[in-house]
Structure formats: C-alpha cells, structure tokens
MIVEXNU-858249 format. One record per residue: residue number from 0; residue in three letters; chain; x, y, z of N, C-alpha, C in turn. Coordinates in nm, 3 decimals. Example, Ala and Ser with C-alpha at 12.3 -4.5 7.8 and 13.67 -1.06 7.14 Angstrom:
2
- n  res  chain  n.u  n.v  n.w  ca.u  ca.v  ca.w  c.u  c.v  c.w
- 0  ala  A  1.319  -0.569  0.780  1.230  -0.450  0.780  1.320  -0.330  0.780
- 1  ser  A  1.285  -0.225  0.708  1.367  -0.106  0.714  1.290  0.003  0.787
//
This chain:
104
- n  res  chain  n.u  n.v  n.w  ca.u  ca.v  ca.w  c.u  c.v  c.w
- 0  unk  A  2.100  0.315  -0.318  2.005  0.424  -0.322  1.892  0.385  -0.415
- 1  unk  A  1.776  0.409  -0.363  1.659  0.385  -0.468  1.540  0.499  -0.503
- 2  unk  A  1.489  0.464  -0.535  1.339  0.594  -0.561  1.272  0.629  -0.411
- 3  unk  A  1.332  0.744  -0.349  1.248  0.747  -0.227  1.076  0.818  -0.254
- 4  unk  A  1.009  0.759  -0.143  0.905  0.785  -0.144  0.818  0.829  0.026
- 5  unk  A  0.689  0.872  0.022  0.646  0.866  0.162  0.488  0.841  0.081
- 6  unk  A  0.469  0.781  0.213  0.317  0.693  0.194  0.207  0.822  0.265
- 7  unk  A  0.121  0.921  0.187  0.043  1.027  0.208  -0.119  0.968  0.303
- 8  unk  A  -0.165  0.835  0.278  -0.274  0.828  0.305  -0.322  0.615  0.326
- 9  unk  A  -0.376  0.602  0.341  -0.404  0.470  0.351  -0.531  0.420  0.463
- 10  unk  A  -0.569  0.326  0.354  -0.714  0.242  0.495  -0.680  0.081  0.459
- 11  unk  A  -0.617  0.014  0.557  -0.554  -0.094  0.473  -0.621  -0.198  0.685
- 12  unk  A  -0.672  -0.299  0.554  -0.729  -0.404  0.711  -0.702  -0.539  0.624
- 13  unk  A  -0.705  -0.581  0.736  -0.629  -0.788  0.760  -0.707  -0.825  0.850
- 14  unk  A  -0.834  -0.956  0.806  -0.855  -0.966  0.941  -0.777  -1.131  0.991
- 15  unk  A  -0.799  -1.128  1.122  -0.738  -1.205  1.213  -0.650  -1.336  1.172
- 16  unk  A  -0.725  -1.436  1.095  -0.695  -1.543  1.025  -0.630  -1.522  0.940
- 17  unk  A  -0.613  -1.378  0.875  -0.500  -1.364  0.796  -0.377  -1.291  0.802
- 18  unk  A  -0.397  -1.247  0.916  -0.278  -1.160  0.997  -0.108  -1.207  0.995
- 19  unk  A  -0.090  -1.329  0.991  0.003  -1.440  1.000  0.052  -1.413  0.867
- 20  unk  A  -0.048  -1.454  0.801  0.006  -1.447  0.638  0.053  -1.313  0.628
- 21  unk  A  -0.003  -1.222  0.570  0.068  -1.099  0.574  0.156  -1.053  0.646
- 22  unk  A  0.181  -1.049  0.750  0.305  -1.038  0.836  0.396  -1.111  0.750
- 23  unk  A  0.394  -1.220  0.764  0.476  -1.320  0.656  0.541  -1.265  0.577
- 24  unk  A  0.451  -1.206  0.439  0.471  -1.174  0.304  0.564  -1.059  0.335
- 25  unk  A  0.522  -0.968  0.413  0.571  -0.827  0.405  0.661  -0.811  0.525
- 26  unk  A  0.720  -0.927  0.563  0.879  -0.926  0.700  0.989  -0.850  0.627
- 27  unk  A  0.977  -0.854  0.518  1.138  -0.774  0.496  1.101  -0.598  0.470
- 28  unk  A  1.014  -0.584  0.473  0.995  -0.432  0.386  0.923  -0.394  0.517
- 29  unk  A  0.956  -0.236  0.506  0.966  -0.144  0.643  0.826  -0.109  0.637
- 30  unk  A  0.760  -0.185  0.676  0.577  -0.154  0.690  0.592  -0.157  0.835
- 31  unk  A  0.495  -0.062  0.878  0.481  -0.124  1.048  0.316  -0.138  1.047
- 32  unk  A  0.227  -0.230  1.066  0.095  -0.258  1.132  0.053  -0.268  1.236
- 33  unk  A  -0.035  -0.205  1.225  -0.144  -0.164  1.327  -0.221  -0.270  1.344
- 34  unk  A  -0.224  -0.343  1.501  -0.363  -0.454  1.528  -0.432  -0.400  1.621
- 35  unk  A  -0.540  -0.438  1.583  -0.635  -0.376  1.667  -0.654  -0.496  1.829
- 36  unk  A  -0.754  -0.516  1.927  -0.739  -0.648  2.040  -0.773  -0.761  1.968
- 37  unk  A  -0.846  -0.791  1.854  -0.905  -0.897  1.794  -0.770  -0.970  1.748
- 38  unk  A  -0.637  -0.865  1.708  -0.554  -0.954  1.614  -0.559  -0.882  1.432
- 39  unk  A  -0.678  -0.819  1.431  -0.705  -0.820  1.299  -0.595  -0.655  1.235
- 40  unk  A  -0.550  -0.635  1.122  -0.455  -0.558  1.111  -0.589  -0.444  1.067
- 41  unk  A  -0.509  -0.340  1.171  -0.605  -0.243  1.112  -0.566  -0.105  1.037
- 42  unk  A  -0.420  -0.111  1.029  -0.379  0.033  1.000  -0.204  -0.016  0.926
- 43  unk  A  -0.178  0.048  0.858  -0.017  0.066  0.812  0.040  0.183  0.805
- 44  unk  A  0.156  0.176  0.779  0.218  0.301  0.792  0.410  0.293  0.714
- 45  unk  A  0.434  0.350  0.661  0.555  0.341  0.584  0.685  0.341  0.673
- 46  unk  A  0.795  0.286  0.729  0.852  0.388  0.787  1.002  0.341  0.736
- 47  unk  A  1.052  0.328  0.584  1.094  0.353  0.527  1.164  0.497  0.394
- 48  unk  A  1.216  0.497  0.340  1.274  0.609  0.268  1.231  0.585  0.133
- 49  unk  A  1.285  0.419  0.061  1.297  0.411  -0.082  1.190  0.293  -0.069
- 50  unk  A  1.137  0.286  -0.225  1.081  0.140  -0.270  1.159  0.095  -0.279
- 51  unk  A  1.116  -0.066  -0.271  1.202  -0.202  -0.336  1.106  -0.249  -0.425
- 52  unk  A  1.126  -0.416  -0.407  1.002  -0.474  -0.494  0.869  -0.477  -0.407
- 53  unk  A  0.818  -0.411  -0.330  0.664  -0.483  -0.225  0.580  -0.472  -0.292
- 54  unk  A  0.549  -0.381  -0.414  0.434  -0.387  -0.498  0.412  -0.498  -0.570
- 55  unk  A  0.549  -0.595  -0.530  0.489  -0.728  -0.589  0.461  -0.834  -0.471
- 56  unk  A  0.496  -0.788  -0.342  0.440  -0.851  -0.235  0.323  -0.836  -0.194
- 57  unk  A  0.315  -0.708  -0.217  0.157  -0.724  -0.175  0.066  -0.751  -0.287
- 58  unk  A  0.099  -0.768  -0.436  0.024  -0.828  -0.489  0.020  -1.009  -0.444
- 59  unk  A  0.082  -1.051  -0.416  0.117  -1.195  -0.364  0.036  -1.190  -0.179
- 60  unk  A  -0.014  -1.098  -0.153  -0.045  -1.088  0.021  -0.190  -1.048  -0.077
- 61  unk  A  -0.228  -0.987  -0.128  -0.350  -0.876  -0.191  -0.465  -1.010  -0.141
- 62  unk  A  -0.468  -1.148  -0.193  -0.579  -1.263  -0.135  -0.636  -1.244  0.003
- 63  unk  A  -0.543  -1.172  0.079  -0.544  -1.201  0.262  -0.606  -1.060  0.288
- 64  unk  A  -0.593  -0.954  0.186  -0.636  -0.831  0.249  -0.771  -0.748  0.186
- 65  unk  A  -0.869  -0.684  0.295  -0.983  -0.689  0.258  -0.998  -0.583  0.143
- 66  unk  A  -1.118  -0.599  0.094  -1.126  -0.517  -0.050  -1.181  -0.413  -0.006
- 67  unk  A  -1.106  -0.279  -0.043  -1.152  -0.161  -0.042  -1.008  -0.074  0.030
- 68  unk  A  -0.956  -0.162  0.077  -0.811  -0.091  0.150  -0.707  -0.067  0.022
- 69  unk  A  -0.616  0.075  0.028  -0.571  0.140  -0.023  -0.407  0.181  0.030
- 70  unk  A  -0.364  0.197  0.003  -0.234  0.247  0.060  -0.186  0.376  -0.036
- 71  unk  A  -0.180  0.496  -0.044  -0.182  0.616  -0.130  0.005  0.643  -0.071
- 72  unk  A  0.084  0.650  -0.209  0.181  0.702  -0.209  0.252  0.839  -0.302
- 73  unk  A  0.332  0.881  -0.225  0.409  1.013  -0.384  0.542  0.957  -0.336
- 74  unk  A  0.606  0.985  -0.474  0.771  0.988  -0.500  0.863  1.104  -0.472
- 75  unk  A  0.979  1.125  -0.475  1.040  1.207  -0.486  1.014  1.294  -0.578
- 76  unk  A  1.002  1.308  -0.730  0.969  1.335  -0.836  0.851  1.466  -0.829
- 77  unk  A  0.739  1.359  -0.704  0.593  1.465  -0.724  0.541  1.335  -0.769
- 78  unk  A  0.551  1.218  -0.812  0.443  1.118  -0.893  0.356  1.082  -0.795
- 79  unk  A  0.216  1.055  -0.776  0.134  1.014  -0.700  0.131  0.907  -0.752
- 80  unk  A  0.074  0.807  -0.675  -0.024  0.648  -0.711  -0.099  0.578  -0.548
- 81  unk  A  -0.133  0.499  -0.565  -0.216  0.429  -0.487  -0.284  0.270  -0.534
- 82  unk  A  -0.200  0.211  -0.412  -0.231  0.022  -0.443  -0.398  0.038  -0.371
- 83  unk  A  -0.472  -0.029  -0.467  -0.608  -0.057  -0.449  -0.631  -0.217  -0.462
- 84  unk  A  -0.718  -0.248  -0.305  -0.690  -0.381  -0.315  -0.849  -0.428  -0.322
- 85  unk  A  -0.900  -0.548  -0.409  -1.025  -0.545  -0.446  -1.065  -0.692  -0.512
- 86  unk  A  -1.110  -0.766  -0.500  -1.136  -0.931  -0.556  -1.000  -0.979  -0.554
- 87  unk  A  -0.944  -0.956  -0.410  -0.784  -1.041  -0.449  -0.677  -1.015  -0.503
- 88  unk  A  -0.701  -0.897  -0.575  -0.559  -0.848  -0.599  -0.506  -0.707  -0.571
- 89  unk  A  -0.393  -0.639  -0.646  -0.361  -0.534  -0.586  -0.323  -0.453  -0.704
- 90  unk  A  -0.402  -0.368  -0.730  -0.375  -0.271  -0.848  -0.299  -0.140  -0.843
- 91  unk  A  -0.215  -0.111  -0.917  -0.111  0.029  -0.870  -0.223  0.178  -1.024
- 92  unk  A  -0.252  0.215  -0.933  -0.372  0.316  -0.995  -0.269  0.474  -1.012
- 93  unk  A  -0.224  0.519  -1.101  -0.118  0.660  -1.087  -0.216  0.791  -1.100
- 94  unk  A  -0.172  0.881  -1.045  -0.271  0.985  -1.011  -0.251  1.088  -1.154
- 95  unk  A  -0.310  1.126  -1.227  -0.339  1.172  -1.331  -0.345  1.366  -1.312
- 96  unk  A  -0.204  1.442  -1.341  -0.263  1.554  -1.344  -0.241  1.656  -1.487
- 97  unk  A  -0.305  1.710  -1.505  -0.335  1.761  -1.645  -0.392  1.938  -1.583
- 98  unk  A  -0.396  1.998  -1.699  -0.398  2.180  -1.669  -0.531  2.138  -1.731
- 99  unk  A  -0.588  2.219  -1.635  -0.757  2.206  -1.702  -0.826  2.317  -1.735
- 100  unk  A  -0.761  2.412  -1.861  -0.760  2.550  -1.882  -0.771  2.555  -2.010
- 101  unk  A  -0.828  2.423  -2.089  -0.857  2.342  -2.246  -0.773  2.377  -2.292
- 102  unk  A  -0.628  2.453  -2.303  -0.535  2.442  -2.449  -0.498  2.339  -2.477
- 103  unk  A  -0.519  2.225  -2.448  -0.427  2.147  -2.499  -0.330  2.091  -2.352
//
C-alpha cells in the first residue's frame, strides 16, 4: 500500500524524436499517453491509485519533454503539487494554502 493519489490536471507534450525515450523511462509506472498522427506525445493521464518513485523518472525523462508541460496532482490527505517541466528538468512545485483573513 502506498500514498494514493489522482492526477487533477496536466498539459504534458513529447515531441516525436523523443517519444521512444520517454516511453522508455516511464514503462513501469501506470501513465497512459496520448500521441497525436505525427508520433509526438500529446497528452497523459494517471491510471494508477498510489505513487512510487516516477518523480524521479521523470526528472531523468524531464531532457525529452517540452518546457511548459505540467502534470498537476492531489493526495489522499488533500496535498496538492504539480511537476513543472522547464530548461530540462522537472520541478515538484506544492500548492500553498493559508486563511487569508490576516490573523495569523
């Protein structure tokens, strides 16, 4: 049993020449991708329950995938975050919520 999660949102692209690779990186973990006729990955989608390690796969895939694609997740818990991918790598960004009613 691990930390389940569901993936809320995402714009995540591969293009063609790197399609191979990523497929590659991410064969064991329950991603399913979207290609568009070119080959090029245009969409993901979770269709798993729990994390494992992929936040370190796709930092290791993050070179192959274009900058500006995102993958937005929450936990069981309620925790938000979102992998932001951008000059090559893959940053885990956590969603920040706070009462905004100034006490403190």
């Amino acid at each position: 049993m691990g930390y389940c999660v569901q993936m809320t949102a995402s714009a995540f692209s591969v293009s063609t020449e790197n399609t191979g690779r990523v497929l590659a990186i991410m064969k064991k973990y329950p991603y399913r991708f979207e290609l568009d006729n070119d080959g090029n990955i245009s969409g993901i989608s979770f269709i798993g329950f729990c994390l494992s390690d992929e936040y370190s796969a796709f930092q290791k895939a993050a070179q192959y995938i274009l900058d500006g694609s995102y993958i937005e997740m929450r936990g069981e818990d309620g925790d938000r975050w979102k992998w932001v991918f951008q000059d090559g790598l893959c940053k885990n960004i956590s969603m920040k919520r706070y009462w905004n009613d100034h006490t403190g």
